[in-house]
MOPAC internal coordinates of N, CA, C and O (Angstrom, degrees):
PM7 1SCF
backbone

  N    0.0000 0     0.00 0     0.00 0    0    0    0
  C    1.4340 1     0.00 0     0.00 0    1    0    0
  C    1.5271 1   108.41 1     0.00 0    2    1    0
  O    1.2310 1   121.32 1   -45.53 1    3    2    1
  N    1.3850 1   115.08 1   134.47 1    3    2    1
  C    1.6615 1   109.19 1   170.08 1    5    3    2
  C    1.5760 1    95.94 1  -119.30 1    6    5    3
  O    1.2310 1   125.23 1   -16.36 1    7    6    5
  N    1.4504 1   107.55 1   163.64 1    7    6    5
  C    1.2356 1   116.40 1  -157.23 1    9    7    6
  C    1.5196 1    84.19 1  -155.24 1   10    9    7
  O    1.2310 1   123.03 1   -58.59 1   11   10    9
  N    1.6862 1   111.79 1   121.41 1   11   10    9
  C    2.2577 1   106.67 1   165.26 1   13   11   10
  C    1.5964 1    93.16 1   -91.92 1   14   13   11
  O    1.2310 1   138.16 1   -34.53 1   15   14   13
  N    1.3526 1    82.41 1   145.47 1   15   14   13
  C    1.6695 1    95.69 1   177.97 1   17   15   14
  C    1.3599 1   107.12 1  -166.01 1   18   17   15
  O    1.2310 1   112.82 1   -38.94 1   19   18   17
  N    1.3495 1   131.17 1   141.06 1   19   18   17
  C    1.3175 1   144.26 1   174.57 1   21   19   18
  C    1.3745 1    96.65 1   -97.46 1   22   21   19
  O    1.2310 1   132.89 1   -41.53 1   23   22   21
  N    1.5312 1    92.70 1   138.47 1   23   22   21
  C    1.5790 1   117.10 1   175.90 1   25   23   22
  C    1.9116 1   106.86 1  -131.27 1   26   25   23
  O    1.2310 1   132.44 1    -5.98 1   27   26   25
  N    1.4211 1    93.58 1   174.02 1   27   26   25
  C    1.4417 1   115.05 1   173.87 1   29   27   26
  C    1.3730 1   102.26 1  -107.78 1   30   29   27
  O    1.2310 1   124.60 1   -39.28 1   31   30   29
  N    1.6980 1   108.77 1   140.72 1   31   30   29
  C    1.6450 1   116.79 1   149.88 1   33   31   30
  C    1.5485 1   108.54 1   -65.17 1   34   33   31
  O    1.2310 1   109.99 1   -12.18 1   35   34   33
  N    1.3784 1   136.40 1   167.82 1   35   34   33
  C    1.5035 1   131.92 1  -170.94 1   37   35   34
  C    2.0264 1    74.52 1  -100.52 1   38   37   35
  O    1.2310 1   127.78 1    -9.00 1   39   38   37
  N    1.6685 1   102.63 1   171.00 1   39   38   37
  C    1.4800 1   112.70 1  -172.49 1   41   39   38
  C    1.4962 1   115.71 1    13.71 1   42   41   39
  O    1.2310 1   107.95 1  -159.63 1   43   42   41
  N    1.0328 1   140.11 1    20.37 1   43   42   41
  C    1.5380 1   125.41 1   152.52 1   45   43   42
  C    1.2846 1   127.36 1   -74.29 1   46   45   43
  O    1.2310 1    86.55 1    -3.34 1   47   46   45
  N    1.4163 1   170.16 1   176.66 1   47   46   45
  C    0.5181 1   168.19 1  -141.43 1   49   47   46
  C    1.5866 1   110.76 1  -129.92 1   50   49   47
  O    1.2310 1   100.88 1   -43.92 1   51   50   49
  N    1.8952 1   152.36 1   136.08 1   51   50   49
  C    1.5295 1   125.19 1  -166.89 1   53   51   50
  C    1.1718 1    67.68 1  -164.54 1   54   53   51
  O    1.2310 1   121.58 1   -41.23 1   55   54   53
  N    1.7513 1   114.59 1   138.77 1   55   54   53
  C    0.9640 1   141.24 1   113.31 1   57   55   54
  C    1.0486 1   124.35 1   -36.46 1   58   57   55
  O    1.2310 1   109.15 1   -70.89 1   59   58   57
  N    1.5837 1   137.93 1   109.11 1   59   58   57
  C    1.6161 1   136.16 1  -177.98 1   61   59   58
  C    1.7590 1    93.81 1   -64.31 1   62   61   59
  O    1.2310 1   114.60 1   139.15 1   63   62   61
  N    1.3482 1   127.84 1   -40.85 1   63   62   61
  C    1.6741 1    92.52 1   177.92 1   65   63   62
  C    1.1900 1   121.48 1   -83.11 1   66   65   63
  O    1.2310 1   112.38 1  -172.33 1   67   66   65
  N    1.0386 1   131.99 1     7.67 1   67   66   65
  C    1.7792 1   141.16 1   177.17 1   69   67   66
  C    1.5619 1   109.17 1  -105.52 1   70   69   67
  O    1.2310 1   115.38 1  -166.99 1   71   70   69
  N    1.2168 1   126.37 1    13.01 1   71   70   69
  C    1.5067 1   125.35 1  -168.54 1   73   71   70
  C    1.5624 1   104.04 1   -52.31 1   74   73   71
  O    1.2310 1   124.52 1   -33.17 1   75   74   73
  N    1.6875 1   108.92 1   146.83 1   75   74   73
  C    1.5136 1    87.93 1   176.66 1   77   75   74
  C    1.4056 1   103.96 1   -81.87 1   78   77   75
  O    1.2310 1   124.56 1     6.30 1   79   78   77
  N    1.0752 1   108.84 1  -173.70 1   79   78   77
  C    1.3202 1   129.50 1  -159.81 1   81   79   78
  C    2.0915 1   115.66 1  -130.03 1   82   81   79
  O    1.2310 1   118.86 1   -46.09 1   83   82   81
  N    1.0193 1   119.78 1   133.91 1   83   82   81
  C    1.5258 1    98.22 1   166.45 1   85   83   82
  C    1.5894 1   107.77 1  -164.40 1   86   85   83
  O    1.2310 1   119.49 1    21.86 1   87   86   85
  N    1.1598 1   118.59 1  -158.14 1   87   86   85
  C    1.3237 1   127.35 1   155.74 1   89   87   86
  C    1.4810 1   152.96 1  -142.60 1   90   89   87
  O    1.2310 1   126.38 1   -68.84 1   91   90   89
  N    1.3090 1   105.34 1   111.16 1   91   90   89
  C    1.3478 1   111.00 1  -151.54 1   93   91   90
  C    1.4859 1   117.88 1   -76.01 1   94   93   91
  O    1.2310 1   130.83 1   -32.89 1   95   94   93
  N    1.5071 1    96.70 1   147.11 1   95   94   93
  C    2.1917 1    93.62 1   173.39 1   97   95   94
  C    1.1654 1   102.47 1  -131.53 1   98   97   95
  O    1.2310 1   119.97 1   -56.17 1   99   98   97
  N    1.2450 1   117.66 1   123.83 1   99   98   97
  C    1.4190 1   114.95 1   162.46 1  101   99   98
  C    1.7576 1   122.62 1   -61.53 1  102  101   99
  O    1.2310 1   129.37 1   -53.45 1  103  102  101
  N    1.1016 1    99.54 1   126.55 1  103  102  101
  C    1.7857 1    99.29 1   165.12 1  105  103  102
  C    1.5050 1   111.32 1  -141.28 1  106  105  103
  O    1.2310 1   132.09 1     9.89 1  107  106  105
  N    1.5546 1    94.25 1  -170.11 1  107  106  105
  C    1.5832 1    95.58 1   165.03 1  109  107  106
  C    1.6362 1   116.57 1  -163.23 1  110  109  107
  O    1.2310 1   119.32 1    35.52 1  111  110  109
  N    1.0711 1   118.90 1  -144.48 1  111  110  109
  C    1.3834 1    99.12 1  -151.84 1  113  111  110
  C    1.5606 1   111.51 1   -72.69 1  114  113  111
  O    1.2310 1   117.30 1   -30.74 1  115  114  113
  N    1.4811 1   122.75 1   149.26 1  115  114  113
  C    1.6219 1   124.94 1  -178.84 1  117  115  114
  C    1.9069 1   107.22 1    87.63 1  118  117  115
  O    1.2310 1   123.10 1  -176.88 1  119  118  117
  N    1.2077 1   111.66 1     3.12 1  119  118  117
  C    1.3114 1   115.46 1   150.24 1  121  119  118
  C    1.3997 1   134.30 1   -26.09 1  122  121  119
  O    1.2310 1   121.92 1    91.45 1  123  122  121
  N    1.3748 1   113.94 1   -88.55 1  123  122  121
  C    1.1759 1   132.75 1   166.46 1  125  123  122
  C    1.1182 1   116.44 1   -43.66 1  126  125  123
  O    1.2310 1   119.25 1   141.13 1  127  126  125
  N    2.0156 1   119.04 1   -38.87 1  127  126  125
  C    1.4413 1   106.21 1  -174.45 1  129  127  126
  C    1.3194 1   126.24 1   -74.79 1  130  129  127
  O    1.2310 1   135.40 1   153.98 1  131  130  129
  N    1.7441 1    87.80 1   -26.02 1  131  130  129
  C    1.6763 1   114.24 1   167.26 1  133  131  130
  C    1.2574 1   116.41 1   -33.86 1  134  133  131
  O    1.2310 1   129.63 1    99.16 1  135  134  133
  N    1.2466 1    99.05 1   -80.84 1  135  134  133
  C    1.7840 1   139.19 1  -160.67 1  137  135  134
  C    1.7310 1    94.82 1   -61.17 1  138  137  135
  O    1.2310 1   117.08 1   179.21 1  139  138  137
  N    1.4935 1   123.16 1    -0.79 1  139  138  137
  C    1.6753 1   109.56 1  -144.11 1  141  139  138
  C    1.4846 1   118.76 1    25.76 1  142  141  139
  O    1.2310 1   109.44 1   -94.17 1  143  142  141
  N    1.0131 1   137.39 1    85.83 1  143  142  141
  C    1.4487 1   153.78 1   162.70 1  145  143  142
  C    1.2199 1   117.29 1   -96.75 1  146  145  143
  O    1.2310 1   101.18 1   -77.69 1  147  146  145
  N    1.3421 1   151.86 1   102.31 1  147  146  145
  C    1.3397 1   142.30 1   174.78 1  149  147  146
  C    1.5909 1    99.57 1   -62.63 1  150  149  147
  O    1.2310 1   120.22 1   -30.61 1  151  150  149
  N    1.7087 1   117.18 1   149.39 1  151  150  149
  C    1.2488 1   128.44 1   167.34 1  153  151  150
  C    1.2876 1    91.82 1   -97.09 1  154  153  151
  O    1.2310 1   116.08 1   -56.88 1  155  154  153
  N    1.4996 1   125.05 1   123.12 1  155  154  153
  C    1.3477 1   134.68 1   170.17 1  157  155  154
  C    1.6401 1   124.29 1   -78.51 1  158  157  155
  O    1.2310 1   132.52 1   148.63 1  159  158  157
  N    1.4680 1    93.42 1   -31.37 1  159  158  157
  C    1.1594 1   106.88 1   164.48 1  161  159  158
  C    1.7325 1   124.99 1  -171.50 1  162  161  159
  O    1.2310 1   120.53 1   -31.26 1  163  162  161
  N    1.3385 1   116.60 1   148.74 1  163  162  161
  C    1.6387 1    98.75 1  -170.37 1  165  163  162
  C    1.4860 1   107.32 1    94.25 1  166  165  163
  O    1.2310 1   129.56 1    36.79 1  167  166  165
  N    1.2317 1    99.17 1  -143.21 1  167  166  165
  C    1.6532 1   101.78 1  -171.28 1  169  167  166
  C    1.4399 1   112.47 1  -162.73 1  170  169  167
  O    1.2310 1   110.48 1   -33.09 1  171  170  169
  N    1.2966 1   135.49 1   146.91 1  171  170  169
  C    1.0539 1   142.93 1  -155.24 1  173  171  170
  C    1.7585 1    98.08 1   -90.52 1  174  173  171
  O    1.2310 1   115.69 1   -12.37 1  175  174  173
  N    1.4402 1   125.78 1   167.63 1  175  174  173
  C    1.3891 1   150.96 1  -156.20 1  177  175  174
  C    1.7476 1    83.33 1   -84.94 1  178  177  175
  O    1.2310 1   117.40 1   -88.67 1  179  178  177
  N    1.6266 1   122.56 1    91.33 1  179  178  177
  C    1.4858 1   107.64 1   142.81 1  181  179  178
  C    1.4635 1   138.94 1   -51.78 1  182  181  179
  O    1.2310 1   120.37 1     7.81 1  183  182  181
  N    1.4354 1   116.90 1  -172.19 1  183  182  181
  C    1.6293 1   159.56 1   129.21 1  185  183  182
  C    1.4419 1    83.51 1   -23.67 1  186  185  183
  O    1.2310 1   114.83 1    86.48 1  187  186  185
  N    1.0676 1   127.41 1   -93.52 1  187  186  185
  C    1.3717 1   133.98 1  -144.92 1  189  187  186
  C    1.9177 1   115.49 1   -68.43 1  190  189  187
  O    1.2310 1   120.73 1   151.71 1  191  190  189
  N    1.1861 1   116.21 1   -28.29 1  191  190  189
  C    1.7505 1   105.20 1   150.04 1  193  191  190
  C    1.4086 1   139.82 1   -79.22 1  194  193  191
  O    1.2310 1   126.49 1   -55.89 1  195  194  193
  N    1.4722 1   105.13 1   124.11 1  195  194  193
  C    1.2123 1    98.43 1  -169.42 1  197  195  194
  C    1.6072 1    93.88 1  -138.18 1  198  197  195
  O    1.2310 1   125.49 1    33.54 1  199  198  197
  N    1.5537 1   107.07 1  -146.46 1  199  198  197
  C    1.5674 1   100.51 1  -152.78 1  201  199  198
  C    1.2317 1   108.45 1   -94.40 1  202  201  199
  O    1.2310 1   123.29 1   170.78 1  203  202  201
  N    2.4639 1   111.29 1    -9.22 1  203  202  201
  C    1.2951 1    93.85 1   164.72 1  205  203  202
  C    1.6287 1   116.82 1  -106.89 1  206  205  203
  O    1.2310 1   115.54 1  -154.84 1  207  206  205
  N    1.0203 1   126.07 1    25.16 1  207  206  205
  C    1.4301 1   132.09 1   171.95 1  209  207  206
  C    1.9194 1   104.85 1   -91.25 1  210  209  207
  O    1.2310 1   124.59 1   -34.26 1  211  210  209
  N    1.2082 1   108.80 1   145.74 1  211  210  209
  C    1.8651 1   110.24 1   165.87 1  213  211  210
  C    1.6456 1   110.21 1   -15.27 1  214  213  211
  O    1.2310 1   113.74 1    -5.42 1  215  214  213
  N    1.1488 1   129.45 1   174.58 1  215  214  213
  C    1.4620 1   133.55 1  -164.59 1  217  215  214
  C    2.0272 1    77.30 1  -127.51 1  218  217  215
  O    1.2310 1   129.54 1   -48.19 1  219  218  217
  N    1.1049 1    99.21 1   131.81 1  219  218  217
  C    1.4788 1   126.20 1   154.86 1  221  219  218
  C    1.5396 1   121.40 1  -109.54 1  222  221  219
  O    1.2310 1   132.18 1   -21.20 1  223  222  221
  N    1.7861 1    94.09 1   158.80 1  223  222  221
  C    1.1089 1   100.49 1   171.07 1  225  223  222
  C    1.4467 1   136.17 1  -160.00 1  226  225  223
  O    1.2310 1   105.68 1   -34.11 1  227  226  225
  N    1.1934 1   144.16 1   145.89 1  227  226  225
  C    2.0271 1   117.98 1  -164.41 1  229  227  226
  C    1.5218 1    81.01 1  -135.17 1  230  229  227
  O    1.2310 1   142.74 1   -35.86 1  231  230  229
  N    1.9926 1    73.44 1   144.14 1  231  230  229
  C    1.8763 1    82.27 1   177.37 1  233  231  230
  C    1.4615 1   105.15 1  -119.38 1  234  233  231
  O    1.2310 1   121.15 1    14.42 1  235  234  233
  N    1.2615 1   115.40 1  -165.58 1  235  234  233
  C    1.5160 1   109.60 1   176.20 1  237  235  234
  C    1.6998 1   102.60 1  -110.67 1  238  237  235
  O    1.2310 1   122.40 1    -2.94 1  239  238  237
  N    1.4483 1   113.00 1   177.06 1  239  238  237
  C    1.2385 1   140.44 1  -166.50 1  241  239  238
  C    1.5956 1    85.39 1   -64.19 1  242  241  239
  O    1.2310 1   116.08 1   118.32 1  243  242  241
  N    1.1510 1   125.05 1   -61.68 1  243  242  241
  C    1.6040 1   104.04 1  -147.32 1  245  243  242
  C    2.1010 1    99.20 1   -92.35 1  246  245  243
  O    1.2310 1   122.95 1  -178.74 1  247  246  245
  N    1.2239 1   111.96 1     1.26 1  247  246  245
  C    1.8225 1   115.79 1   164.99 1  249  247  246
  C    1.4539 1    96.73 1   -76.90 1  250  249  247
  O    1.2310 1   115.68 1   148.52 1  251  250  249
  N    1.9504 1   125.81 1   -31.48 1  251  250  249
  C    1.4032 1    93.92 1  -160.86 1  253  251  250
  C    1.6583 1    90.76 1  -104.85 1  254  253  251
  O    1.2310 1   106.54 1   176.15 1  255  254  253
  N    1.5599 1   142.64 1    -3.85 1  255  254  253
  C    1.0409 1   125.77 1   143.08 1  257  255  254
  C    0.9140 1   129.31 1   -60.94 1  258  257  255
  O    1.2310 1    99.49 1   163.66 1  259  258  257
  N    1.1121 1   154.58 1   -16.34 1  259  258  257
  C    1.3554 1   145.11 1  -175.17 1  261  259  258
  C    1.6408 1   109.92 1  -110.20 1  262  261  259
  O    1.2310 1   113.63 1   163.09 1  263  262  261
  N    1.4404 1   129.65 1   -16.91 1  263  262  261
  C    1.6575 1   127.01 1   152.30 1  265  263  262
  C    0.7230 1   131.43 1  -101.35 1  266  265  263
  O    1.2310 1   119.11 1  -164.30 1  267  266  265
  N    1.6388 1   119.31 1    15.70 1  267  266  265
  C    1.5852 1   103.53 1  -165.51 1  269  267  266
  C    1.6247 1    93.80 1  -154.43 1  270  269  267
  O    1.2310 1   124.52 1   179.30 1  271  270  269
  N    1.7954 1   108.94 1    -0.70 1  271  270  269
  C    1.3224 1   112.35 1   166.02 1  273  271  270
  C    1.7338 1   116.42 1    16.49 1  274  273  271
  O    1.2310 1   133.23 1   -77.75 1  275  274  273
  N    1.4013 1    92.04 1   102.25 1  275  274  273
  C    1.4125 1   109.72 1  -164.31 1  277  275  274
  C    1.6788 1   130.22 1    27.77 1  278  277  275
  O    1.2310 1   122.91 1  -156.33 1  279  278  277
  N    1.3227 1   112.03 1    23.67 1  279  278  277
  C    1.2481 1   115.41 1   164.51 1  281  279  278
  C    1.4335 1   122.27 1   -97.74 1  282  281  279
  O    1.2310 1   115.64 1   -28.47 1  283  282  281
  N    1.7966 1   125.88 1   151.53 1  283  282  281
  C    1.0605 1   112.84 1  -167.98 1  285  283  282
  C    1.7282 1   113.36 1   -98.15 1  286  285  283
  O    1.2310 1   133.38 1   -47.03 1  287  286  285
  N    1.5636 1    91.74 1   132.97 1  287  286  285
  C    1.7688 1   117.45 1  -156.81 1  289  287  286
  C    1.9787 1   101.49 1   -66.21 1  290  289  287
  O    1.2310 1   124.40 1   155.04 1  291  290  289
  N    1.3460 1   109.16 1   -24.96 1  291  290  289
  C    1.1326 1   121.57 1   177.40 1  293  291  290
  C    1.2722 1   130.60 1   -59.15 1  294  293  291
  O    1.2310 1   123.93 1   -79.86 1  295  294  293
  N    1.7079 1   110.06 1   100.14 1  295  294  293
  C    1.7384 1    99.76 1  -172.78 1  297  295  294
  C    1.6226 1   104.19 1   114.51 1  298  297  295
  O    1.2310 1   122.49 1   148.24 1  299  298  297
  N    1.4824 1   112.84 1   -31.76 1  299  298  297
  C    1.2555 1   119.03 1   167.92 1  301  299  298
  C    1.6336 1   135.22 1   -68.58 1  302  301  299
  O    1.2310 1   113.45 1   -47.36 1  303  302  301
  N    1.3570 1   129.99 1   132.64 1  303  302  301
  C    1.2688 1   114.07 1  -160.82 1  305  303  302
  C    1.7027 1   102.87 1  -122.57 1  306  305  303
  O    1.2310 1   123.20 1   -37.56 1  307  306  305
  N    1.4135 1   111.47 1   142.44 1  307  306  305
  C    1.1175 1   137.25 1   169.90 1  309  307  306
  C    1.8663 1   133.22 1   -88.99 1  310  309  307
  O    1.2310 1   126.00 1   -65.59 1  311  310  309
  N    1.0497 1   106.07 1   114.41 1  311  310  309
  C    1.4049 1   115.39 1  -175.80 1  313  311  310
  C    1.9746 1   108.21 1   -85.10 1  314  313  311
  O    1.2310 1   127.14 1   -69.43 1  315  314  313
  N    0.9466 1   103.87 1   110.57 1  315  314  313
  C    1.3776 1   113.16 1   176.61 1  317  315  314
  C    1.8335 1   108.36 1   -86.90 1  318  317  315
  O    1.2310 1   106.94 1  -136.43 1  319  318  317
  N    0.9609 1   141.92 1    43.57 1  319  318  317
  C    1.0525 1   142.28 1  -169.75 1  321  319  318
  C    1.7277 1   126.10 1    50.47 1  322  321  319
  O    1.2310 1   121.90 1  -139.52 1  323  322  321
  N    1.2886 1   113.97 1    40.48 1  323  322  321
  C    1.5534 1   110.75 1   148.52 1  325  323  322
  C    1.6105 1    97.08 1    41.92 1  326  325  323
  O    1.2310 1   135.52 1    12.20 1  327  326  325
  N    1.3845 1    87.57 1  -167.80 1  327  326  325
  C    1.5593 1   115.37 1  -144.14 1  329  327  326
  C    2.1801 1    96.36 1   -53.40 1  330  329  327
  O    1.2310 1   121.64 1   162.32 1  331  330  329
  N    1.1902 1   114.48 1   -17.68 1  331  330  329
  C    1.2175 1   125.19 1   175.27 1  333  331  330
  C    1.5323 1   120.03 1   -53.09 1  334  333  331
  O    1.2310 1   125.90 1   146.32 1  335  334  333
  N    1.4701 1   106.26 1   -33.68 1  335  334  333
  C    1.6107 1   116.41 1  -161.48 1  337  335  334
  C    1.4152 1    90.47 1  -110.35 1  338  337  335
  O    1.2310 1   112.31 1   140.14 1  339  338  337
  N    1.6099 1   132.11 1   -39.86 1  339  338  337
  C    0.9790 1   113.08 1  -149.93 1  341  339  338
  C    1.8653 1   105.40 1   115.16 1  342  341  339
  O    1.2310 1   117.54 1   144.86 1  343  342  341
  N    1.1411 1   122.29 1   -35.14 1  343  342  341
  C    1.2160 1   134.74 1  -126.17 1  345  343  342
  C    2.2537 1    76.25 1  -106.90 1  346  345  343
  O    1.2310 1   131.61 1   -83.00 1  347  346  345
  N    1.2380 1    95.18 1    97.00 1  347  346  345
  C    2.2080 1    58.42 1  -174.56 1  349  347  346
  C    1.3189 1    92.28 1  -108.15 1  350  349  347
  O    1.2310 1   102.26 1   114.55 1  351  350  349
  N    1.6251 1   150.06 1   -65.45 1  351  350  349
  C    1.0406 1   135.54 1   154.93 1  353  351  350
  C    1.4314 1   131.81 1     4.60 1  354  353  351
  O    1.2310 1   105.53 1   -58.36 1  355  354  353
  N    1.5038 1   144.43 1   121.64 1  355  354  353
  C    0.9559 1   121.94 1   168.87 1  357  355  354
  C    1.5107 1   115.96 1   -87.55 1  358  357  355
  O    1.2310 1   116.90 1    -0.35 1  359  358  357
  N    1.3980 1   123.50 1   179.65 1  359  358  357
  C    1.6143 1   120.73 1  -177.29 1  361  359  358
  C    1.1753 1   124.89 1  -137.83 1  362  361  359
  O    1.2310 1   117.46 1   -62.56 1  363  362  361
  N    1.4230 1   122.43 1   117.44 1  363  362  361
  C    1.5167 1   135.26 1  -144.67 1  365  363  362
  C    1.4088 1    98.69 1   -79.30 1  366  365  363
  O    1.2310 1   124.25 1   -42.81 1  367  366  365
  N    1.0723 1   109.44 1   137.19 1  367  366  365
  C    1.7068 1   124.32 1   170.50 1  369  367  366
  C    1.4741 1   115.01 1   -72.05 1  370  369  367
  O    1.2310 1   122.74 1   -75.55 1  371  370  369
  N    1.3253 1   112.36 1   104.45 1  371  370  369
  C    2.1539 1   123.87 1   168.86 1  373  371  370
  C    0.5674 1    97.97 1  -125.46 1  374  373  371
  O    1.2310 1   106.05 1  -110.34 1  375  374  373
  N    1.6950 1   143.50 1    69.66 1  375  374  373
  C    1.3025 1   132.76 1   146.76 1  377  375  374
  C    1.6377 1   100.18 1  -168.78 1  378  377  375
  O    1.2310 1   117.33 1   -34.78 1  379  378  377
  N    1.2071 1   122.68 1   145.22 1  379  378  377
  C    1.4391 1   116.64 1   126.85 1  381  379  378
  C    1.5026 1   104.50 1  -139.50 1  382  381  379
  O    1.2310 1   129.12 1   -26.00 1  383  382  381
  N    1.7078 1   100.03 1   154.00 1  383  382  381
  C    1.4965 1   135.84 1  -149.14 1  385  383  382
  C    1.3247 1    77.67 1  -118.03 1  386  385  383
  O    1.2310 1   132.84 1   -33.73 1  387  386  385
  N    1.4983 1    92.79 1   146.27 1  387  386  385
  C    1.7613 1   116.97 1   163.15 1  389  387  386
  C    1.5513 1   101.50 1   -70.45 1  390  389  387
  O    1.2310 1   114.71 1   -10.57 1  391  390  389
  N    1.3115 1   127.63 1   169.43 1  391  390  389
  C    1.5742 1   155.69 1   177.43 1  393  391  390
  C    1.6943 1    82.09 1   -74.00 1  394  393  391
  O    1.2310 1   127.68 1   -43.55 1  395  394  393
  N    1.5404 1   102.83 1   136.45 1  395  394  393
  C    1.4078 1   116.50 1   160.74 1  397  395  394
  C    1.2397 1   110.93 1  -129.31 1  398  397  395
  O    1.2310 1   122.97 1   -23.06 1  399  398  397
  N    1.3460 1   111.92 1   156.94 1  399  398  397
  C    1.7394 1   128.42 1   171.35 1  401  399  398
  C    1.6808 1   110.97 1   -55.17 1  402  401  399
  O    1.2310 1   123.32 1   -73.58 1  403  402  401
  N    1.3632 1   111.25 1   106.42 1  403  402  401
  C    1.7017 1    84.16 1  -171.15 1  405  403  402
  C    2.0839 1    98.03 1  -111.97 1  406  405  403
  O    1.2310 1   125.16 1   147.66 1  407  406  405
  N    1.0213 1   107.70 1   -32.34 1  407  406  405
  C    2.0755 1   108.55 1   176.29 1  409  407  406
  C    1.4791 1    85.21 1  -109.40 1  410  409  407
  O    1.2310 1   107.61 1   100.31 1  411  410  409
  N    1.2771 1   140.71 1   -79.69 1  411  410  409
  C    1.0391 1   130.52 1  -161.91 1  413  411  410
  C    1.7212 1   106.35 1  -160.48 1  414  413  411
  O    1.2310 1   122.49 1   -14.45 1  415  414  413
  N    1.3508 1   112.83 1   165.55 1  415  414  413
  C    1.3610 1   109.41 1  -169.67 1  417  415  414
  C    1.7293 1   108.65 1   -69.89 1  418  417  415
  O    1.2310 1   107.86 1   175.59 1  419  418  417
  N    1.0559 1   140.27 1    -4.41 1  419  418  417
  C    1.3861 1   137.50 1   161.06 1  421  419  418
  C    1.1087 1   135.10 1   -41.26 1  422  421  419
  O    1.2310 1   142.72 1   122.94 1  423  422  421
  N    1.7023 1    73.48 1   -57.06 1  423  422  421
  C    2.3157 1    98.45 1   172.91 1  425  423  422
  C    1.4292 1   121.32 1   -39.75 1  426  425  423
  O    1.2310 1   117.89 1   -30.86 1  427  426  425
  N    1.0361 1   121.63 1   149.14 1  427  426  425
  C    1.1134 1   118.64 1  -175.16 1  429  427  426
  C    1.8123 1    88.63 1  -101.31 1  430  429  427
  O    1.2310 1   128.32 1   -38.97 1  431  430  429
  N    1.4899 1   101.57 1   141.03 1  431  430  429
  C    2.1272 1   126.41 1   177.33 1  433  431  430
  C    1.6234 1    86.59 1   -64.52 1  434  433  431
  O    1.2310 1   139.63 1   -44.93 1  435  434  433
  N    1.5739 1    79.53 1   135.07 1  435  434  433
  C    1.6274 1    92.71 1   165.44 1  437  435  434
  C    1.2846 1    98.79 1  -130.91 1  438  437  435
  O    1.2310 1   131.31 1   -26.89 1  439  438  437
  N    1.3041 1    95.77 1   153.11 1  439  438  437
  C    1.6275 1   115.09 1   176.60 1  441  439  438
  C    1.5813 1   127.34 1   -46.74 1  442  441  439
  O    1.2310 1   120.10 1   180.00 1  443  442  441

């Protein structure tokens, strides 16, 4: 399932009309190995998270270039919109995923 949704970095600073923006997929573990995805860095969504352990999360190459402009995404947590989404927990970033082919290689990677 993909879902667009604007989120918050946790303590960064966001303009509510500039929120970033991206798109989320749920998966779970063997994703990446699936999908061939290189883990660029970190580690991909195990076996071992589930709904009562911390909320995780892996982003791709061009979500952690473009918010976090050369800072490291690792350890950092994301607010998916609180009590609005459902989502109230935020979810710490262990992973980033290489850019994948998602309509066709033309497309331009979205976050």
């Amino acid at each position: 399932m993909h879902l667009g949704t604007s989120f918050n970095i946790v303590d960064q600073p966001t303009d509510r009309a500039k929120r970033p923006q991206s798109t989320i997929t749920a998966v779970s573990a063997g994703y990446a190995q699936t999908m061939g995805t290189p883990i660029v860095r970190g580690r991909m969504i195990g076996n071992g998270d589930a709904a009562t352990t911390p909320f995780v999360a892996v982003i791709n190459e061009t979500l952690a270039k473009k918010y976090f402009q050369g800072k490291d995404p690792l350890g950092k947590q994301i607010d998916l919109g609180g009590k609005r989404t459902g989502m109230i927990k935020p979810y710490t970033i262990v992973g980033v995923l290489g850019d994948q082919v998602e309509d066709s290689p033309a497309v331009q990677r979205r976050p």
